[in-house]
MIVODO-630206 format. One line per 2 residues: number of its first residue (from 0); for each residue x, y, z of N, C-alpha, C. Coordinates in steps of 0.1 Angstrom, whole numbers, padded with zeros to 4 digits, m for minus. Each point is the difference from the previous one (the first is absolute). Last residue first. Layout:
# residues N
NUM = X Y Z X Y Z X Y Z  ...
***
This chain:
# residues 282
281 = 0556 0097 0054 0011 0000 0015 m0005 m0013 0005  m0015 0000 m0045 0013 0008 0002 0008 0000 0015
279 = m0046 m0013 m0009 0015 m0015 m0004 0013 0009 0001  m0043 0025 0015 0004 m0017 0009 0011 m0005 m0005
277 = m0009 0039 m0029 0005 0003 0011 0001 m0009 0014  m0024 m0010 m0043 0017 0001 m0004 0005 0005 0012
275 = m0049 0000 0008 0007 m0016 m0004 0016 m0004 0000  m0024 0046 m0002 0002 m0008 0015 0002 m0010 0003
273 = m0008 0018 m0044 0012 0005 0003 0002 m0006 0011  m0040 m0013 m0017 0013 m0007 m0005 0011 0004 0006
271 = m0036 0023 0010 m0002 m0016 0011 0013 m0005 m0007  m0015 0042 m0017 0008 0002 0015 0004 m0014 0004
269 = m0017 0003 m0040 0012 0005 m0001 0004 m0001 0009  m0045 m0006 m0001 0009 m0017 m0006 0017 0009 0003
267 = m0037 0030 0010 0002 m0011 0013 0011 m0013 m0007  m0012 0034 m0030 0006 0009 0016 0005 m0016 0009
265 = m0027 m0005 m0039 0010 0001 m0003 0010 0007 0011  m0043 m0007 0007 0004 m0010 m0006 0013 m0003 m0003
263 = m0022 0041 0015 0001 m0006 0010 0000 m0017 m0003  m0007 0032 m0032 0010 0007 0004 0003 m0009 0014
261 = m0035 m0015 m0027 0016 m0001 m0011 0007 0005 0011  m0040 0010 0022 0001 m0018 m0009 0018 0001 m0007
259 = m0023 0043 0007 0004 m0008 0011 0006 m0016 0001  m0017 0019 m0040 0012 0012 0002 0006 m0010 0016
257 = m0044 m0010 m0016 0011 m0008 m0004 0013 0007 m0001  m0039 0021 0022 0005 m0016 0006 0010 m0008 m0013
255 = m0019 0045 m0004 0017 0005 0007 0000 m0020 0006  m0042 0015 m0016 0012 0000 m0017 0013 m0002 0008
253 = m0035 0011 0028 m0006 m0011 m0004 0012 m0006 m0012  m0003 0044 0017 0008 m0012 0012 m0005 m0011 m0007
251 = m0003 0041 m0036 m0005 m0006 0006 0006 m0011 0014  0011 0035 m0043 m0007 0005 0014 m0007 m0010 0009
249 = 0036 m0010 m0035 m0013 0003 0000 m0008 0002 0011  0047 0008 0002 0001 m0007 m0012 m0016 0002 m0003
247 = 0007 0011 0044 0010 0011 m0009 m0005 m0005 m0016  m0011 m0034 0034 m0010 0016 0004 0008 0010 m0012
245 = 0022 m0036 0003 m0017 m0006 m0007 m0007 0016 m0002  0039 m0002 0027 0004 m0001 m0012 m0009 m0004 m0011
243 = m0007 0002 0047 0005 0010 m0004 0001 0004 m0013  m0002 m0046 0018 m0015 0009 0001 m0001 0014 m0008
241 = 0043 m0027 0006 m0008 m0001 m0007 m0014 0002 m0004  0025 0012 0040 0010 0005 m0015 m0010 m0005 m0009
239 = m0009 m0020 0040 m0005 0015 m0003 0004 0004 m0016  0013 m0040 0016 m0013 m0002 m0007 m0006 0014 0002
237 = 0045 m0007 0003 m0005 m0005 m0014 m0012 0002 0002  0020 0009 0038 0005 0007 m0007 m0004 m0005 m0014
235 = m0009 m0032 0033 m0011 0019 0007 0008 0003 m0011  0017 m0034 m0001 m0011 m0005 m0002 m0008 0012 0001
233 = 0049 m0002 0012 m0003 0003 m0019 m0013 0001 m0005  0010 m0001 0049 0003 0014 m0009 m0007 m0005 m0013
231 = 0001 m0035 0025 m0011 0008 0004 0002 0005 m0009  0034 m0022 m0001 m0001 m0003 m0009 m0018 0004 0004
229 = 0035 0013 0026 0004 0009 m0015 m0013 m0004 m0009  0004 m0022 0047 m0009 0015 m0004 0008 0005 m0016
227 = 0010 m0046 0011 m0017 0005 m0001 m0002 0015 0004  0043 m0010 0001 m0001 m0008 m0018 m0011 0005 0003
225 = 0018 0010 0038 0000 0011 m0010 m0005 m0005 m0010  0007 m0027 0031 m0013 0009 0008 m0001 0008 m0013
223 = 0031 m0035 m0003 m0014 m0004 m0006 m0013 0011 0003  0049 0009 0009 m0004 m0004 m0010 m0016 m0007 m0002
221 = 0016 0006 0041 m0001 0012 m0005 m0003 m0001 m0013  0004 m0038 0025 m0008 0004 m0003 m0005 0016 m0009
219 = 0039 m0023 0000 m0005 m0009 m0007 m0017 0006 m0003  0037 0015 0031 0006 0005 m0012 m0013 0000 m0012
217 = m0002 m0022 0047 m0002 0019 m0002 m0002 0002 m0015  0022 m0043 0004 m0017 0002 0003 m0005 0011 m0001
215 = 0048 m0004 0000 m0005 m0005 m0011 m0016 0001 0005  0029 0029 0031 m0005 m0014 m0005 m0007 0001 m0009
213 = 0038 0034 0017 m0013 0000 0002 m0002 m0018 m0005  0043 0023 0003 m0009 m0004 0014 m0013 m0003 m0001
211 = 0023 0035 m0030 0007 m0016 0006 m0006 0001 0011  m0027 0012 m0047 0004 0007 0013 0010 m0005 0011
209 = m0028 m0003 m0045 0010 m0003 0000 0009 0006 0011  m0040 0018 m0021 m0004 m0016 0010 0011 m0004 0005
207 = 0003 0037 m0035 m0009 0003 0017 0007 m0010 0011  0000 m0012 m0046 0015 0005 0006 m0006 0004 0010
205 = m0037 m0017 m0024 0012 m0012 0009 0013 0004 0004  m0031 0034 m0017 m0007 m0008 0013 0012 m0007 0005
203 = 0006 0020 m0042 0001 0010 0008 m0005 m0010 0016  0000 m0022 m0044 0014 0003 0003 0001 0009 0018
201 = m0041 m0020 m0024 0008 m0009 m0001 0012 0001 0005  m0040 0031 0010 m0002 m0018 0003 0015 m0010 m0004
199 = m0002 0051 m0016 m0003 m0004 0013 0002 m0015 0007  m0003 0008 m0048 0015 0002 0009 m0001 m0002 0012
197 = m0042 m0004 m0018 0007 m0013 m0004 0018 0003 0002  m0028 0043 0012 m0008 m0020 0005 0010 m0010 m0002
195 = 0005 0036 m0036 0002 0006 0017 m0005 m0014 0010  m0018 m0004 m0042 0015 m0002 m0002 0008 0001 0015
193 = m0044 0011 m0003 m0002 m0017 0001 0019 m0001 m0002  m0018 0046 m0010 m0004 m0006 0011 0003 m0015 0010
191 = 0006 0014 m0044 0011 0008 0009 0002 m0002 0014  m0037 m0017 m0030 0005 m0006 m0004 0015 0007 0006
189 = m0040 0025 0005 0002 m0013 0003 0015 m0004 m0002  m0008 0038 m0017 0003 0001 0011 m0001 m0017 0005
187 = m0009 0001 m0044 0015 0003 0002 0002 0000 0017  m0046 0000 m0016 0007 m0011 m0001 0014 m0004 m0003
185 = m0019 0048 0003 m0006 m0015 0006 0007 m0010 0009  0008 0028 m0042 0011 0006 0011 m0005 m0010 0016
183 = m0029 m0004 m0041 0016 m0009 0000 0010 0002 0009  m0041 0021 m0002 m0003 m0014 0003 0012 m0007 0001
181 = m0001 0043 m0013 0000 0001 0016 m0003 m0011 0004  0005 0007 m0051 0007 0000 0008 0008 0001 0018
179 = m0047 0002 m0025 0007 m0014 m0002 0014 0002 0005  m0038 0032 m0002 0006 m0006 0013 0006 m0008 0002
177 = m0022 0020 m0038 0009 0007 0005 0008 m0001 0018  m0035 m0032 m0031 0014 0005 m0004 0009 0011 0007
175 = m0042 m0008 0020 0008 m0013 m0002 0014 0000 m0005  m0028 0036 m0009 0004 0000 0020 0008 m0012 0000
173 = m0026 0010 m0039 0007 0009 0001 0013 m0003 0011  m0039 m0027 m0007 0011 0003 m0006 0009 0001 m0005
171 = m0037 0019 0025 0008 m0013 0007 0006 m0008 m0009  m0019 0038 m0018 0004 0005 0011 0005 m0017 0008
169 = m0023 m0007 m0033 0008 0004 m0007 0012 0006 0009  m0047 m0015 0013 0010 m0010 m0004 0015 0005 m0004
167 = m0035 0033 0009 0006 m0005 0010 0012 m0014 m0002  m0021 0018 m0039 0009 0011 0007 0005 m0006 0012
165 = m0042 m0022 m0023 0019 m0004 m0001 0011 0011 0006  m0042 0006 0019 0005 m0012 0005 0014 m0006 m0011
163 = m0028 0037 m0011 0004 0003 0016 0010 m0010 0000  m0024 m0003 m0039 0012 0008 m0003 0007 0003 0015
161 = m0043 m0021 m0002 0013 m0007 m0004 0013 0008 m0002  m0040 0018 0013 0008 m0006 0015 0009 m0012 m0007
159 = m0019 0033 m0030 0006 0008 0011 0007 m0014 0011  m0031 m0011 m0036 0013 m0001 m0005 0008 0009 0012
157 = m0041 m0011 0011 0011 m0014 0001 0006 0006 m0007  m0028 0033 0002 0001 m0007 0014 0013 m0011 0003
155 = m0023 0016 m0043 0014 0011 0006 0000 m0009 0013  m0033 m0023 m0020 0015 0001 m0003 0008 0006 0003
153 = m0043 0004 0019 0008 m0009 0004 0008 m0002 m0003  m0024 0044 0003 0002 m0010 m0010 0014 m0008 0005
151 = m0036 0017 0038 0009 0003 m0008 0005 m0006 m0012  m0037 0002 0037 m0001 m0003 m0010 0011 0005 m0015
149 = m0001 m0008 0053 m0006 0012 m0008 0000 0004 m0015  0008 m0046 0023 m0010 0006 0008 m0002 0015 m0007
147 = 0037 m0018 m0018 m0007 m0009 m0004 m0018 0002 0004  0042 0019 0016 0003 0007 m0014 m0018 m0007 m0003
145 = 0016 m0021 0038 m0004 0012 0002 m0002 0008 m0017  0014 m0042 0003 m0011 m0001 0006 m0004 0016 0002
143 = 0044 m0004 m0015 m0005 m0006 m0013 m0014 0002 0005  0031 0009 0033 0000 0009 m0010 m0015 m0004 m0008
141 = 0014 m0040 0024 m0009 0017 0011 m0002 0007 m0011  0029 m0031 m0013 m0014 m0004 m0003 m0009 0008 0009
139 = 0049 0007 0006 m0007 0003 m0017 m0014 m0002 m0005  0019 m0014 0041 m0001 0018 m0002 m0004 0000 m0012
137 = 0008 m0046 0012 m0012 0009 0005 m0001 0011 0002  0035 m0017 m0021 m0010 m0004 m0006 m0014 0004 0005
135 = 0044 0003 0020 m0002 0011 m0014 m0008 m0002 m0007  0005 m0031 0038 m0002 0013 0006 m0002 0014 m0010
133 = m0010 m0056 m0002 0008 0009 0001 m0005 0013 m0004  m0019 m0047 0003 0005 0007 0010 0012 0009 m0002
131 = m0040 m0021 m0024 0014 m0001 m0007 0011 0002 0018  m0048 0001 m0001 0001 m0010 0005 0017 m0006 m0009
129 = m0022 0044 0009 0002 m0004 0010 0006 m0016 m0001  m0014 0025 m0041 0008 0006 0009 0006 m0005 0015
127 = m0035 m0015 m0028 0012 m0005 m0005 0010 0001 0007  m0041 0014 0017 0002 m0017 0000 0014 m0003 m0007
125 = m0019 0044 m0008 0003 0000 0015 0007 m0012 0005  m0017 0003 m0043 0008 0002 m0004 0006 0002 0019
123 = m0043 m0009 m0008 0010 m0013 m0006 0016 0007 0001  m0037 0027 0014 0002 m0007 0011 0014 m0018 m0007
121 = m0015 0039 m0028 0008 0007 0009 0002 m0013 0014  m0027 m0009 m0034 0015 0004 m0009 0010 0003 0011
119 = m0050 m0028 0009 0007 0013 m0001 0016 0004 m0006  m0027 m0048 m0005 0002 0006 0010 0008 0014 m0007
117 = m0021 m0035 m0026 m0005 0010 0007 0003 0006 0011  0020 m0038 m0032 m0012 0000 0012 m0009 0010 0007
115 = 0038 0005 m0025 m0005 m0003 m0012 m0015 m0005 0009  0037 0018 0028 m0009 0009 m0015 m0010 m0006 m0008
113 = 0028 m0025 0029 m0010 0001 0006 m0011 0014 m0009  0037 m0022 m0023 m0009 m0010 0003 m0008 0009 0011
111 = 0038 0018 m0012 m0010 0002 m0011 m0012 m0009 0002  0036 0002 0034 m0011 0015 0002 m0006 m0002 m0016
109 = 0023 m0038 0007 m0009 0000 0011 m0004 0018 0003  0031 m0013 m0032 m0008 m0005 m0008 m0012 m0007 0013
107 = 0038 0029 0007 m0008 0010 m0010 m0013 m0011 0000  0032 m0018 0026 m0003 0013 0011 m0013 0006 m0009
105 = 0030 m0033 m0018 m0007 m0009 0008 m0010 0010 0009  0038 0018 m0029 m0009 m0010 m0010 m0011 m0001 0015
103 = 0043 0017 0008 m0012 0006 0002 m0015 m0004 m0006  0047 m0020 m0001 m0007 m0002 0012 m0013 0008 0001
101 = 0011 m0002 m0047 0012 m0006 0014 m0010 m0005 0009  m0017 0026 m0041 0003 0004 0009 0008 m0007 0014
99 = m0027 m0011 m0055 0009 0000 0010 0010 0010 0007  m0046 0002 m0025 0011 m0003 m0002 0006 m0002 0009
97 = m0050 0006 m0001 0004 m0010 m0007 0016 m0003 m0008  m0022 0031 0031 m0002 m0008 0004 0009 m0011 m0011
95 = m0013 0039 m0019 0014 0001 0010 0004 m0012 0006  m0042 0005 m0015 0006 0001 m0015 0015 m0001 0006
93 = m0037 0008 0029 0000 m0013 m0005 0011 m0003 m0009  m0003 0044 0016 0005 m0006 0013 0001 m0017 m0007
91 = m0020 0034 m0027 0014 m0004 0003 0007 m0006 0008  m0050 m0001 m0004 0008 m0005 m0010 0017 0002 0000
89 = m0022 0022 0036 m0006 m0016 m0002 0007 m0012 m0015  m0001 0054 m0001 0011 m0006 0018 m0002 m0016 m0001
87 = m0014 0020 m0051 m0008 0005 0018 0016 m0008 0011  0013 0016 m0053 m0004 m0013 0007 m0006 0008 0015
85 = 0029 0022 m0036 m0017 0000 m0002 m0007 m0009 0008  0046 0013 m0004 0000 m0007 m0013 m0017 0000 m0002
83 = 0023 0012 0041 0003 0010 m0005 m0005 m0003 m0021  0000 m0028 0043 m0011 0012 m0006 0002 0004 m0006
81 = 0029 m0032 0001 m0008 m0001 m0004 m0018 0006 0001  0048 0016 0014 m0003 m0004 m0015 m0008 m0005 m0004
79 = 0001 0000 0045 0000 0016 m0005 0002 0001 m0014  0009 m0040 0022 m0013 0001 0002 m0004 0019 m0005
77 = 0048 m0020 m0004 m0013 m0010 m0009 m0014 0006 0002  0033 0017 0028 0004 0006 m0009 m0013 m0003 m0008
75 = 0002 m0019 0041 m0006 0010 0000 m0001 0010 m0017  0023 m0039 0009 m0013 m0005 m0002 m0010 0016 0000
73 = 0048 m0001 0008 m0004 m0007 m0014 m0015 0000 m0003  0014 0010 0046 0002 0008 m0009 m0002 0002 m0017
71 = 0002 m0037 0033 m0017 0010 0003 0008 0012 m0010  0034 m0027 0002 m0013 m0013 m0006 m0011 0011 0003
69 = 0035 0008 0029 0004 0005 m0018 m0014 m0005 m0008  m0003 m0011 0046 0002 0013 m0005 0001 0006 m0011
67 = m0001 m0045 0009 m0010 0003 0002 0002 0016 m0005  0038 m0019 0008 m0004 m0003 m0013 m0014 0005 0000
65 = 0016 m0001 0040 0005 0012 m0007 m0002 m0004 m0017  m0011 m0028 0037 m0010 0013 0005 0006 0007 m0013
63 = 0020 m0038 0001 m0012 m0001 m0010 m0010 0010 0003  0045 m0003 0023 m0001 0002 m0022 m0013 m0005 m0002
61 = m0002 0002 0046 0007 0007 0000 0002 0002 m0015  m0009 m0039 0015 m0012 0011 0000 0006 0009 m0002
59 = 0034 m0032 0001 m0011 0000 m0015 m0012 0005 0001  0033 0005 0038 0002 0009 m0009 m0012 m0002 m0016
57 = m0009 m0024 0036 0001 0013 0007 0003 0011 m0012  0012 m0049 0000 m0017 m0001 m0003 m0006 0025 0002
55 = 0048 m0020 0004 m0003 m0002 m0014 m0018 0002 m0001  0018 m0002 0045 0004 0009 m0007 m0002 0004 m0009
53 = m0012 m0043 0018 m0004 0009 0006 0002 0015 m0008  0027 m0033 m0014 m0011 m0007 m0002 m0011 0010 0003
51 = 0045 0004 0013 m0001 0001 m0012 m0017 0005 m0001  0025 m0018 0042 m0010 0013 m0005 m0002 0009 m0012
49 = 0013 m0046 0015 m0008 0004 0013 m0002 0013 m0004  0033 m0021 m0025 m0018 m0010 m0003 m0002 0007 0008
47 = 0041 0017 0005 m0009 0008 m0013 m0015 m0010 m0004  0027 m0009 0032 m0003 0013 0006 m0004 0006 m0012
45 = 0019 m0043 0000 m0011 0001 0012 m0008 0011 m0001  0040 m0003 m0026 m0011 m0005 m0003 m0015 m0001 0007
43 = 0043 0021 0020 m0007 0007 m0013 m0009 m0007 m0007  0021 m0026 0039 m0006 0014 m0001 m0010 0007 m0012
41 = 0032 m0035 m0011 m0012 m0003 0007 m0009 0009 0000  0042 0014 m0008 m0010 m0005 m0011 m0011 m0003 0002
39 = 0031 0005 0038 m0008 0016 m0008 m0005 m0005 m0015  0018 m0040 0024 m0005 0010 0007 m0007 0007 m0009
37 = 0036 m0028 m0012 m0012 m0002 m0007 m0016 0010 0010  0050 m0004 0013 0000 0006 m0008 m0013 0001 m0011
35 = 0000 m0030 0043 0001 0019 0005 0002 0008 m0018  m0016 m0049 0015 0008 0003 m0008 0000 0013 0001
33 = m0013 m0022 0036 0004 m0012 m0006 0011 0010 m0012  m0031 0025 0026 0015 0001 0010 0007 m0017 m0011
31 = m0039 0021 m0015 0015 0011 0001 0007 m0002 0009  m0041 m0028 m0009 0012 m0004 m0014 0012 0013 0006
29 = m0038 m0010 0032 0009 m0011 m0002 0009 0006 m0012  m0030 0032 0018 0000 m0009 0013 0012 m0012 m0007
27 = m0011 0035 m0024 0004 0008 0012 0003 m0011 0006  m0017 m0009 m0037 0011 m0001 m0003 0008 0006 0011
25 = m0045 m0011 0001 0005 m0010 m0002 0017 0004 m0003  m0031 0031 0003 0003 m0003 0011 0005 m0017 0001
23 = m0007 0026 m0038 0010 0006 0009 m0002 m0005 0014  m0027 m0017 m0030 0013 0001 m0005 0010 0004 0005
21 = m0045 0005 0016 0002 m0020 m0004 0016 0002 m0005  m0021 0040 m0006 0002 0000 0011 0006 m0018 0005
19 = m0017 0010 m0045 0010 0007 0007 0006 m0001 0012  m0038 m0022 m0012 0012 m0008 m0004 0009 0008 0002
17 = m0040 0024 0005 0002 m0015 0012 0013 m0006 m0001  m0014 0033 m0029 0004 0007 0011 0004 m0011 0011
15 = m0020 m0014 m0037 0012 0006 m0004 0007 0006 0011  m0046 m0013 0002 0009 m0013 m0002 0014 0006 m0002
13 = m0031 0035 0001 0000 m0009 0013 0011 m0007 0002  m0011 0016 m0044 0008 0010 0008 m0001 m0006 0012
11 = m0033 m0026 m0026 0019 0004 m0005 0012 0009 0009  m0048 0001 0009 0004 m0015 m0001 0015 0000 0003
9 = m0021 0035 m0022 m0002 0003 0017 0011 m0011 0005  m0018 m0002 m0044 0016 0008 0004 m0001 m0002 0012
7 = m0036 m0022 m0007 0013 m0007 m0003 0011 0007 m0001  m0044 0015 0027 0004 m0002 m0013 0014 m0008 0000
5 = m0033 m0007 0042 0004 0009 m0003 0010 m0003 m0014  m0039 m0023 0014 m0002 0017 0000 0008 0006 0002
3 = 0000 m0044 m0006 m0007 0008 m0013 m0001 0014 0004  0023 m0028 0028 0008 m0001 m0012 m0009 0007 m0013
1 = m0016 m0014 0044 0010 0014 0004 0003 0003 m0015  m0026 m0038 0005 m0008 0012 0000 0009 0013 0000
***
């Protein structure tokens, strides 16, 4: 009964999370003390089934909120040409219906159907608006309902809030490109970041440690106190950095999870190998 009500991504992302975790704690508890260099692989396997899966589901809303976007602008274009050709709101709206629009396809061809039933222009189009869930959409479909209540000509209407909306598109970008090199300066600071660390941890700590008198154990733990806090650092310092870097790139935290993902993928394998060559070394 559980299994029908809740969906098979759902499903999926559960199970994945499960095995993850199943991974690293199988490798915490027996494979890194058996084979220690096969460790941080582990790890990073573990740690990308446990939140790939999840993430990937977050960001594919996220390109299908924004295809939607582009997709209503197209459509807005279509539907102003085809008043503009002589056709009532009903026949264009039908006539539109019948191309392809992506993700938006499934949104038009449930506000043409309740049209075509009789329901109000203004209350179908309310229904579209609300049930795309996005935020440029429901401003624009306000605009459109009001122009619409005082009896304004509806094509100026849509050609004004298409021409709104590519502008805005165009303005983002705009912004994307012009911030690409602060993405790269980014993903440089990391990576300076993680370098610094892997001196630290390899060369700078064990001459520290190297104290006469002191004991190999001391020595042993200090080393392992530092391995887990650098290797906190890397985990807080990629996954902000990479929020950040979503946020700058396309204005969205939702966009910064695979910035986080790569940066705290590749952060943590460097650190773990380096701390590997620094066990065999000293």
């Amino acid at each position: 009964m559980v299994l029908k009500v809740i969906s098979l991504r759902y499903l999926y992302e559960i199970i994945s999370v499960i095995v993850g975790i199943s991974i690293l704690l199988l490798n915490f508890l027996f494979i890194a003390e058996a084979i220690p260099f096969l460790a941080p692989l582990i790890n990073v396997l573990g740690g990308l089934i446990a939140v790939v899966p999840p993430s990937w589901v977050f960001y594919s809303r996220y390109k299908r909120n924004k295809q939607i976007e582009q997709q209503f602008v197209v459509f807005i274009r279509d539907l102003t040409d085809s008043i503009n050709s002589g056709m009532t709101l009903p026949t264009a709206l039908e006539h539109c219906s019948n191309k392809d629009y992506l993700a938006l396809s499934p949104f038009i061809d449930d506000m043409v159907a309740q049209v075509q039933w009789g329901v109000p222009f203004k209350k179908a189009l309310r229904s579209f608006a609300r049930k795309t869930k996005s935020v440029p959409i429901k401003r624009a479909v306000t605009t459109i309902i009001e122009t619409y209540k005082v009896g304004g000509k509806i094509s100026d209407t849509l050609n004004a809030v298409g021409e709104s909306l590519l502008e805005i598109g165009k303005i983002k970008e705009e912004r994307t490109a012009s911030v690409h090199s602060q993405i790269i300066t980014s993903y440089l600071i990391y990576f300076v970041f993680i370098f610094i660390l892997v001196i630290l941890q390899t060369f700078l700590i064990p001459a520290l440690s190297e104290v006469p008198g002191s004991e190999a154990t001391a020595t042993t733990s200090s080393s392992v106190i530092s391995t887990s806090a650098f290797i906190n650092f890397i985990i807080v310092q990629g996954f902000f950095a990479g929020l950040v870097t979503g946020k700058m790139a396309e204005g969205s935290v939702v966009a910064g999870f695979k910035h986080s993902i790569l940066l705290i993928t590749t952060g943590y394998t460097l650190f773990s190998f380096a701390s590997q060559f620094q066990l065999q070394l000293f």
